[in-house]
C-alpha positions as CSV (number, residue, x, y, z in Angstrom):
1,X,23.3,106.8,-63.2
2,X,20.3,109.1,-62.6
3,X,20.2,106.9,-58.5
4,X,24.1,107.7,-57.5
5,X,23.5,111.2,-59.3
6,X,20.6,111.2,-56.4
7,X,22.9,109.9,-53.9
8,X,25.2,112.5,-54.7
9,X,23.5,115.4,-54.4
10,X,21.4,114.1,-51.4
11,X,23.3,113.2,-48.3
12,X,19.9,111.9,-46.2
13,X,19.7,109.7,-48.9
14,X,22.8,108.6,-49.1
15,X,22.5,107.5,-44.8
16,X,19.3,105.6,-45.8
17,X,21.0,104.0,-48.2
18,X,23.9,102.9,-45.3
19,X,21.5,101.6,-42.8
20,X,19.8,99.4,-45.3
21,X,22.8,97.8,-46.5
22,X,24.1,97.4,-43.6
23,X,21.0,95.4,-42.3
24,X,20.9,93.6,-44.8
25,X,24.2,92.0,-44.5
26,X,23.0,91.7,-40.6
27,X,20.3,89.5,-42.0
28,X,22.5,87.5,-44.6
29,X,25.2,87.5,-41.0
30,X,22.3,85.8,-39.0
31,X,20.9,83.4,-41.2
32,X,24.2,81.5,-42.4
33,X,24.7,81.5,-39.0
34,X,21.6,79.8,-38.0
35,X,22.2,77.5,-40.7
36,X,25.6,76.7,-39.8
37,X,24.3,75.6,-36.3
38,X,21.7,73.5,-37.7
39,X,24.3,71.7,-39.4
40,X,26.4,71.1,-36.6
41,X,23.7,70.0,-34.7
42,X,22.6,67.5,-37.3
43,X,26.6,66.2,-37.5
44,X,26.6,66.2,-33.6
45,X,23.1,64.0,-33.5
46,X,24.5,61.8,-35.9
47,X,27.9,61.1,-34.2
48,X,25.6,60.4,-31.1
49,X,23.5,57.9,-32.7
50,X,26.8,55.8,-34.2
51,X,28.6,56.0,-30.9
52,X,25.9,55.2,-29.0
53,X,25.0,52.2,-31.0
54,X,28.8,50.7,-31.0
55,X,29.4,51.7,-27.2
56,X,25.6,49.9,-26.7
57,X,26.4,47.0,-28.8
58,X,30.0,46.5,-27.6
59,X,28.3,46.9,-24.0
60,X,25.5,44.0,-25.1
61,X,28.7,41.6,-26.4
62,X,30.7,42.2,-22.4
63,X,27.5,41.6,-20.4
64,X,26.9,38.4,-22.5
65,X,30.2,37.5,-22.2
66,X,30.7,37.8,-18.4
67,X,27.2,35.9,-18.1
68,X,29.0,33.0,-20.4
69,X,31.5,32.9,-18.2
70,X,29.8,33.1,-14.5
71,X,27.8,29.9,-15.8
72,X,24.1,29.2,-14.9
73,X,22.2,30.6,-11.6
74,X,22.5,28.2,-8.4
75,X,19.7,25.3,-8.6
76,X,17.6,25.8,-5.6
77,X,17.0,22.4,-4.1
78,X,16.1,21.0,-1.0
79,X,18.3,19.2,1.6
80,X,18.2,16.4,4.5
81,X,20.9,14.8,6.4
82,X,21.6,11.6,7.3
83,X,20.2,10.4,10.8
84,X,20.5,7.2,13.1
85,X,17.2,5.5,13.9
86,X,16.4,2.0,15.7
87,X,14.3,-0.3,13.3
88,X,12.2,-3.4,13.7
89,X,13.4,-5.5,10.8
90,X,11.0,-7.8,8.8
91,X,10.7,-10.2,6.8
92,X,8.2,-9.1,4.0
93,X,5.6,-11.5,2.6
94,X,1.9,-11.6,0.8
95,X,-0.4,-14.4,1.4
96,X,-4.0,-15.3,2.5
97,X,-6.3,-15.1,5.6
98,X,-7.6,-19.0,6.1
99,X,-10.1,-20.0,8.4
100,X,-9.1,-21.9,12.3
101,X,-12.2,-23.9,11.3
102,X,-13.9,-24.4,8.1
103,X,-16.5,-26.8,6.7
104,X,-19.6,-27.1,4.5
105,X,-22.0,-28.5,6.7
106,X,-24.3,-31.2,4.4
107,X,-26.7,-34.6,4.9
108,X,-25.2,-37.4,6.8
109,X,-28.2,-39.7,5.7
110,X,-31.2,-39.2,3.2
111,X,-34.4,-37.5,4.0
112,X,-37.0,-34.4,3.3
113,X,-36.2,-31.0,5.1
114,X,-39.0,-30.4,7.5
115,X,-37.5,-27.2,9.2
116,X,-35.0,-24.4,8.6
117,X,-33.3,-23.2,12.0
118,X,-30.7,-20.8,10.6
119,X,-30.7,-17.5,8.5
120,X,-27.5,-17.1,6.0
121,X,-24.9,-15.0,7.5
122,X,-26.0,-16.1,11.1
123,X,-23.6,-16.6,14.4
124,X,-24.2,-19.9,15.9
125,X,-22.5,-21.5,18.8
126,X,-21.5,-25.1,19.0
127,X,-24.2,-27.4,18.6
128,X,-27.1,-25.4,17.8
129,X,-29.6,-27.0,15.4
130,X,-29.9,-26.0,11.6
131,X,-31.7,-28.7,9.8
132,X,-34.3,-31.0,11.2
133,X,-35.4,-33.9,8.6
134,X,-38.2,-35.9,8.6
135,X,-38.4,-38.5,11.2
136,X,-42.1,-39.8,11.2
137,X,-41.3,-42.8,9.8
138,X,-37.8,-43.9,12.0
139,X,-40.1,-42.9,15.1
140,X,-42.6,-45.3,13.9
141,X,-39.9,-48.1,12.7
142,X,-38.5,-47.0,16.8
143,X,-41.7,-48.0,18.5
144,X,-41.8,-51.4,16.2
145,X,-38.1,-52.4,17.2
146,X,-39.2,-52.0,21.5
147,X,-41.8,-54.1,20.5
148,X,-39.7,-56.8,19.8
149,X,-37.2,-55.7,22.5
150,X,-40.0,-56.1,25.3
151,X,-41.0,-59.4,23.7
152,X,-37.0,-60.6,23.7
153,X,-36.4,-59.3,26.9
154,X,-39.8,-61.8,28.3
155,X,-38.6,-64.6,26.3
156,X,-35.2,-64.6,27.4
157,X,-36.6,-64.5,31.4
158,X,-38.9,-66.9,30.6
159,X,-36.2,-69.3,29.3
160,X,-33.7,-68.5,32.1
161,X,-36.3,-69.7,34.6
162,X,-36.5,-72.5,32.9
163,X,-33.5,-73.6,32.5
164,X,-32.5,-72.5,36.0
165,X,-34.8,-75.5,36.8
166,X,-33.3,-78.0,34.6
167,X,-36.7,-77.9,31.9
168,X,-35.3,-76.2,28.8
169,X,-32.2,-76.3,26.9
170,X,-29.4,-74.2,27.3
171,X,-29.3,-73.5,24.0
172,X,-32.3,-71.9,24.0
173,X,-31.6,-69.4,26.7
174,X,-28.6,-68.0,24.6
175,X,-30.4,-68.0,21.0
176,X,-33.0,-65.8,23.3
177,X,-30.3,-63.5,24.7
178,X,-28.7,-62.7,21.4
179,X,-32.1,-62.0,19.6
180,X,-32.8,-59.5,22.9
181,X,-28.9,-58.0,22.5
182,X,-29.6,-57.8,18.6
183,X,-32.9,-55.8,18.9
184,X,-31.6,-53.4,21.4
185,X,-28.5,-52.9,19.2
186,X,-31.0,-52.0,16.3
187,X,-33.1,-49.4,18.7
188,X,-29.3,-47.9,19.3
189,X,-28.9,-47.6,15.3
190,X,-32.5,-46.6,15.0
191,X,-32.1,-43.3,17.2
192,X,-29.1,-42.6,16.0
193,X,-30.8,-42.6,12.4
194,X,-33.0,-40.4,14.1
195,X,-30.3,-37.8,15.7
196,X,-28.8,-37.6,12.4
197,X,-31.5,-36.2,10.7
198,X,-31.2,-33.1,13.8
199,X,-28.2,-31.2,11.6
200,X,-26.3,-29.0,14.7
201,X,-23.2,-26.9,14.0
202,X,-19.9,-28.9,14.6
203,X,-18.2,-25.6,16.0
204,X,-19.3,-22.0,16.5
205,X,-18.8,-19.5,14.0
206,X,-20.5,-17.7,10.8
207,X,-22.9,-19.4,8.3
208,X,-22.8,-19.3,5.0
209,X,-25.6,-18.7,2.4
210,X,-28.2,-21.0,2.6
211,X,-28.6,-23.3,-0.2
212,X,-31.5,-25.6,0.8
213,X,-35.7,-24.9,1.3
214,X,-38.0,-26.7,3.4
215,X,-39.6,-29.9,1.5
216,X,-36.5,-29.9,-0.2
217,X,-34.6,-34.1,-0.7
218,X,-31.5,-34.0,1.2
219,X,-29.0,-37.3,-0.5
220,X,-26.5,-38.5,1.6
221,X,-23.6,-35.5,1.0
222,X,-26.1,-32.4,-0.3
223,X,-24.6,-29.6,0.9
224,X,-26.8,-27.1,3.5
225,X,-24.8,-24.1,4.2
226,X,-20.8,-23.2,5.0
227,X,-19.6,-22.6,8.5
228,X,-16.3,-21.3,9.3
229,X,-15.0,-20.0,12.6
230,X,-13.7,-16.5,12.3
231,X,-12.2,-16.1,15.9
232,X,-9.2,-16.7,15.7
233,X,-8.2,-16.7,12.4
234,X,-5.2,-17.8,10.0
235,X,-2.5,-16.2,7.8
236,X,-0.7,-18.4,5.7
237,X,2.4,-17.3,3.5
238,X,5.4,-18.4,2.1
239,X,9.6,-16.9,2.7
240,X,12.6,-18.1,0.8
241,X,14.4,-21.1,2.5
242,X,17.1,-18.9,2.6
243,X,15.3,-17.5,6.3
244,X,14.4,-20.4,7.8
245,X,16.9,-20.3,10.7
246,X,15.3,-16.9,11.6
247,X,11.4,-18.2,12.4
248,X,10.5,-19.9,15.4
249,X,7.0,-20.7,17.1
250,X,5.4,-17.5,18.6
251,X,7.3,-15.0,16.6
252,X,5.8,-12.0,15.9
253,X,3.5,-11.2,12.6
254,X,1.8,-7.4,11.6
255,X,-0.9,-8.2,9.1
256,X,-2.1,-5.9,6.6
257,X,-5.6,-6.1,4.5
258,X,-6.5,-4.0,1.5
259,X,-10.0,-3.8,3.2
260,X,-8.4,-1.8,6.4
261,X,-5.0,-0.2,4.9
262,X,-4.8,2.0,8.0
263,X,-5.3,-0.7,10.8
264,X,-2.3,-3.2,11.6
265,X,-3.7,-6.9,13.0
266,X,-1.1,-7.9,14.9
267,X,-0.5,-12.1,15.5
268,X,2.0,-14.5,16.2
269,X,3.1,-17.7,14.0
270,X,1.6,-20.8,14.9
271,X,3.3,-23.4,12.9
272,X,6.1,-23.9,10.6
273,X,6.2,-26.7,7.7
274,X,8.6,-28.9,8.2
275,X,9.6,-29.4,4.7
276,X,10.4,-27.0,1.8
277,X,8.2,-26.7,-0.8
278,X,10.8,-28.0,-4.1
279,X,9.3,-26.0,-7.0
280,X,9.2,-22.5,-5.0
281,X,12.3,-23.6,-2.2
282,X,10.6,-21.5,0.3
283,X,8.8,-22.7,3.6
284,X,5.1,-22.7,4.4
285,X,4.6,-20.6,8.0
286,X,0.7,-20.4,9.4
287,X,0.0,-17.2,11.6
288,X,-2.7,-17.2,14.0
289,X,-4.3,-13.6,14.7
290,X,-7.5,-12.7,17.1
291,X,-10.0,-11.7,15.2
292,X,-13.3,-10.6,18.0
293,X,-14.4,-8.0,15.5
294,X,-14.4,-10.3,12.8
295,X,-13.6,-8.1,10.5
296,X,-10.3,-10.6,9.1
297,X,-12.5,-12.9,6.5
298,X,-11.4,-16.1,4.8
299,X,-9.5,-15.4,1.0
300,X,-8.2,-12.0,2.0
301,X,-5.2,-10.8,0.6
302,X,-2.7,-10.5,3.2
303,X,0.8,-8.5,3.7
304,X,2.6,-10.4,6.6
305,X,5.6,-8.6,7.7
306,X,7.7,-11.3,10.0
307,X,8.8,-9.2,13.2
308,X,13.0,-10.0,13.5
309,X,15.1,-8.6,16.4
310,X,15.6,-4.7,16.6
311,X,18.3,-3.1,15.3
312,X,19.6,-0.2,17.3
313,X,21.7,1.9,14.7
314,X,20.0,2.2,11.1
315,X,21.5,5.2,9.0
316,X,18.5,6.1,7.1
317,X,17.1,9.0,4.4
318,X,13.9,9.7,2.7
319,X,13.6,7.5,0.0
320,X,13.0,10.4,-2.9
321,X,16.6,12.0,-2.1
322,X,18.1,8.6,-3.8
323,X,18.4,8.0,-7.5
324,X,17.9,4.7,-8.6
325,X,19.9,3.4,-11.3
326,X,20.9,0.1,-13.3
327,X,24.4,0.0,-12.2
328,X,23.8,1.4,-8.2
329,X,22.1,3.9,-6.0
330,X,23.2,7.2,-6.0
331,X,22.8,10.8,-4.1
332,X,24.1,14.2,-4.6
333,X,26.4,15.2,-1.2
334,X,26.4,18.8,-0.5
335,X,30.1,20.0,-0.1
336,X,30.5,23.6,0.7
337,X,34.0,25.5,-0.1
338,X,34.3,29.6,0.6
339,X,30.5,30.4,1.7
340,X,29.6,28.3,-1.7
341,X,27.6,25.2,-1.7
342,X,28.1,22.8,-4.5
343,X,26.8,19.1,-5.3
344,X,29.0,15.6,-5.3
345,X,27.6,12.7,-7.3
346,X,28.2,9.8,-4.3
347,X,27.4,5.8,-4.7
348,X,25.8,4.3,-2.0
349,X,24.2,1.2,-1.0
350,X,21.0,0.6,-0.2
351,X,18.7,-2.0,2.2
352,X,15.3,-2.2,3.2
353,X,12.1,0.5,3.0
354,X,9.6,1.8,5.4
355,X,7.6,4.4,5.8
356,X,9.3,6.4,3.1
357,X,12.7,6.0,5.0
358,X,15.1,4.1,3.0
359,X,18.2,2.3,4.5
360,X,21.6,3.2,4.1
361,X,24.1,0.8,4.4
362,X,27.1,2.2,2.8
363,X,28.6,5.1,1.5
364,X,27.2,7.6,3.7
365,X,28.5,8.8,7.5
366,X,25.4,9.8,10.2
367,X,25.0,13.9,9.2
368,X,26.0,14.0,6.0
369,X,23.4,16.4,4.2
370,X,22.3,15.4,1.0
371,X,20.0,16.5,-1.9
372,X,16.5,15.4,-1.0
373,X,14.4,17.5,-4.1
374,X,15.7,19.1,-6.9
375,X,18.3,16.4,-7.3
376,X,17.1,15.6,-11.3
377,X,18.2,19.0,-12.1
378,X,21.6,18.8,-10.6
379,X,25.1,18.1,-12.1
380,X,28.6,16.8,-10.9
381,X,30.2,19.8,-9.2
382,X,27.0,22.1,-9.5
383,X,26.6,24.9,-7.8
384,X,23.2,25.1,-5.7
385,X,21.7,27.5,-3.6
386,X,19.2,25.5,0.2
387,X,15.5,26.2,0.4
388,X,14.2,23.8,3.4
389,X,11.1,26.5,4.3
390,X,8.6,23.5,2.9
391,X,8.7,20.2,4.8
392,X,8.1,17.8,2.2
393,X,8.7,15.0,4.8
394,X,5.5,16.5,6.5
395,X,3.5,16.8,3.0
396,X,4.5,12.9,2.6
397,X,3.3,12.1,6.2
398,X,-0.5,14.0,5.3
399,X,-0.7,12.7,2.0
């Protein structure tokens, strides 16, 4: 009572008392209003968030969708076509590298080495001399035996002048001939005792290892040391009877060793069994190869491929671009429809392998262009996108 009795009576108070009122309501204006804007910004946020989230989500379930139903990316693969080529068919075999000549040299007749003329592993030619035996006592035994041929050979004149004059018996004359003929046939055995126990190579070629020392007892049939002639030299093998009317006489033979993989010894075939082996039923063929270096030794494992006539037109592919399979070959065609390139699953049959070329006998036309890597990825009706920038043909050829 006492303030609106002030108020009242004073008007300057009374205009103080107006301008604070009215700022405070400005005050109480302002901050419901701030208020209110926080709380619409709040809602706003919030309405943001959950739209955002089912737009984004709904967004997520589309893009997952369409990438269900494009399927999976293009297999990247590589490719070759089919070309032509001229081949040298052949008839494969393994076998073993035999010696022209081969023997192990021993004793012919008894006696005690007195000299070794050889060295193991030498080169002799024909005749050269590798054992001499003792021959002391055959010389002296010799000498004994032209003894008695000088005395035979005076008896029997004597008695032929004699008998020429009608004083001896006939008789006599012959028994003196035969004992001269008998002691000269003994000399003849007697040296030939004595060549004997000279030991000379039979043929030329490459010795053994030595198996005998000086002083050493040689029996009739010790053996000395092995000789086998290495120039020319054989390859023996064996082919299904089933081939026969395709080998003749001089036909052509490459031979392969596992000592020299990257050198090809080339040869000719030198005989043909005539009869077919009845536990196997395939023919024995001998191939004779030149062999100046030597390097082709007896009991080496041979791959003998038997040359046949050339073929002018072989469809061929590198062997990797085929799949192998226990009902057939296969290969995956490339087809391309639209700009698109896509993969058939094709059957094909298949024929001989060199050189990591495989032949194609059917199922395939010259050009066609196939899967040749990547192909063990790759699906029926699969969608595939060509990258030839590596040659694997060339990596092959290197490695």
């Amino acid at each position: 009572m006492h303030t609106q009795g002030l108020l009242a009576r004073c008007p300057r108070l009374q205009w103080l008392a107006h301008c604070d009122c009215r700022r405070r309501l400005q005050n109480l204006t302002q901050s419901g209003e701030k208020a209110l804007i926080k709380r619409l910004t709040v809602v706003l946020v919030f309405l943001a968030l959950v739209f955002g989230g089912v737009f984004g989500w709904k967004y997520l379930q589309m893009q997952k969708q369409a990438a269900a139903n494009a399927g999976p990316p293009p297999a990247v693969v590589s490719t070759r076509s089919v070309t032509s080529e001229r081949w040298q068919p052949a008839l494969e075999a393994i076998g073993s590298i035999t010696p022209t000549r081969g023997v192990v040299v021993s004793a012919e007749v008894p006696g005690i080495v007195r000299k070794i003329y050889f060295d193991s592993g030498q080169h002799l030619d024909e005749g050269e001399l590798l054992v001499e035996l003792d021959v002391d006592v055959d010389k002296a035994e010799l000498d004994a035996l032209q003894a008695d041929r000088r005395l035979a050979e005076i008896t029997r004149n004597r008695l032929s002048q004699i008998v020429s004059d009608n004083l001896g018996s006939r008789s006599d004359l012959d028994e003196a001939q035969a004992k001269l003929d008998r002691t000269e046939a003994e000399i003849a055995a007697k040296r030939a005792m004595i060549r004997k126990k000279s030991i000379r190579t039979p043929f030329a070629g490459e010795l053994g290892i030595r198996i005998i020392n000086p002083g050493q007892y040689l029996a009739p049939g010790d053996e000395i040391v092995q000789l086998v002639g290495l120039d020319p030299i054989y390859a023996e093998y064996s082919l299904p009877e089933r081939y026969l009317s395709e080998l003749h006489v001089g036909q052509t033979v490459n031979i392969r060793v596992q000592a020299y993989p990257e050198t090809l010894f080339e040869g000719s075939v030198y005989a043909i069994s005539p009869s077919i082996q009845t536990a196997s039923r395939s023919v024995r063929i001998r191939a004779l190869i030149q062999n100046p270096d030597g390097r082709l030794r007896p009991g080496m494992f041979a791959e003998v491929d038997t040359l046949l006539d050339e073929r002018d037109r072989v469809l061929t592919l590198p062997e990797r671009a085929v799949t192998y399979n226990p009902y057939g070959e296969s290969v995956f065609v490339v087809n391309e429809t639209d700009g698109m390139k896509t993969v058939s699953l094709t059957q094909i049959k298949t024929g001989q392998v060199r050189n990591g070329r495989v032949e194609i006998i059917s199922g395939l036309d010259e050009g066609t262009e196939v899967v040749s890597d990547g192909h063990n990825k790759l699906r029926n009706g699969q969608a595939i996108s060509v990258d030839n920038s590596v040659d694997a043909d060339a990596l092959n050829t290197r490695q």
